[in-house]
C-alpha positions in Angstrom: 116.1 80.8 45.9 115.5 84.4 44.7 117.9 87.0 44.3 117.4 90.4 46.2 117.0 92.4 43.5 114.0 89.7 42.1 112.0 89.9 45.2 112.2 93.8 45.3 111.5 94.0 40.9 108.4 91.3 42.0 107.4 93.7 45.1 107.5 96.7 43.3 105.4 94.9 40.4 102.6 93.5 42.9 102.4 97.0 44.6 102.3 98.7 41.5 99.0 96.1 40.6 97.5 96.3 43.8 97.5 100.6 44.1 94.3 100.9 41.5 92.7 98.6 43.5 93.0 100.7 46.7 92.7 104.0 44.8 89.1 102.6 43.7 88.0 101.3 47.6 89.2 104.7 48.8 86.5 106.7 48.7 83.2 106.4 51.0 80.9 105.9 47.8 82.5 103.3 46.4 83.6 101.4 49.5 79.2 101.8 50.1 78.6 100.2 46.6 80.6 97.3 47.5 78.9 96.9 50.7 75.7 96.9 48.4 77.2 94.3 45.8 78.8 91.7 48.6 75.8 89.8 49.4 76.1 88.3 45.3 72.9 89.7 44.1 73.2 91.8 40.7 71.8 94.9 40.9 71.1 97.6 38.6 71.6 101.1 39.0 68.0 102.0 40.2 68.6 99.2 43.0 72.3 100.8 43.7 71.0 104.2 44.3 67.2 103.2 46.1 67.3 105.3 49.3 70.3 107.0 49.1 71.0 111.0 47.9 73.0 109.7 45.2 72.1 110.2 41.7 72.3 107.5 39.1 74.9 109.3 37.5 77.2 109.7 40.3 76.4 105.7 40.8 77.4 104.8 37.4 80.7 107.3 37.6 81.6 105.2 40.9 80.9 102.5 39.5 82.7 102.9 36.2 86.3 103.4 38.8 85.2 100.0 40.2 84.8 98.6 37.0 88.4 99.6 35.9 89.8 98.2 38.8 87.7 95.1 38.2 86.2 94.8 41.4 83.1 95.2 39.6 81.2 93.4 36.5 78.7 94.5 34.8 76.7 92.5 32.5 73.2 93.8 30.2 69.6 92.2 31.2 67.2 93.8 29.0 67.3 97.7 28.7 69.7 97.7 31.6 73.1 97.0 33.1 73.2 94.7 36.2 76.2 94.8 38.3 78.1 92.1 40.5 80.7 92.1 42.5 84.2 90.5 41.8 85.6 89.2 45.5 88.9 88.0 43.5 91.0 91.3 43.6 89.7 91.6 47.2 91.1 87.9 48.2 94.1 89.3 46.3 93.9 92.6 48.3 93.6 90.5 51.5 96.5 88.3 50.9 98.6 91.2 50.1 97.5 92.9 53.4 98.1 89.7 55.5 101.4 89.8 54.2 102.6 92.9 55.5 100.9 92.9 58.5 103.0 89.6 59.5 105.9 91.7 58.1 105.2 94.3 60.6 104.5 92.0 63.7 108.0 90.4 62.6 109.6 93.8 62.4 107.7 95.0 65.8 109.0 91.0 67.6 112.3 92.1 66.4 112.1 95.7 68.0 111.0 94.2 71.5 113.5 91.5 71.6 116.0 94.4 70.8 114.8 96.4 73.6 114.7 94.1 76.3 118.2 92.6 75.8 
């Protein structure tokens, strides 16, 4: 079994890796361009930005942050770059967030059984 102090390093370490990832989704635009990518297709940046007031160069600046965080790939066809989405970081995000939500319904079981004594 884990020591205390373990579990709150490994904590600290998985919250640390998981805060670029939410920095990246939090932002309207970006959160958009995933909604875009989800269905699998690869799509340029003329496709990402076709009938919306967003220029290509805002696009590829969004989509550079998604890139770092690797929820994005981007790979060259021709003269341009086709992007795809990477659902791994978001099955890890998920996960993580399933985590503390049973956390929380633990911690909110523990307040009602508290109260009604």
């Amino acid at each position: 079994m884990r020591g205390g102090a373990e579990l709150r390093t490994q904590a600290h370490a998985q919250r640390r890796a998981q805060a670029p990832l939410f920095a990246a989704l939090g932002d309207a635009t970006r959160l958009a361009l995933i909604a875009r990518l989800a269905p699998g297709k690869a799509c340029s940046i003329s496709e990402l930005t076709r009938n919306t007031s967003l220029t290509r160069q805002a696009v590829t600046k969004h989509l550079r942050v998604l890139e770092r965080a690797d929820l994005v790939r981007s790979r060259r066809t021709g003269r341009e770059n086709r992007f795809v989405l990477n659902p791994d970081p978001i099955e890890a995000l998920k996960v993580y967030l399933d985590r503390i939500c049973a956390q929380w319904d633990a911690a909110l079981h523990r307040l009602r059984d508290f109260v009604e004594r």
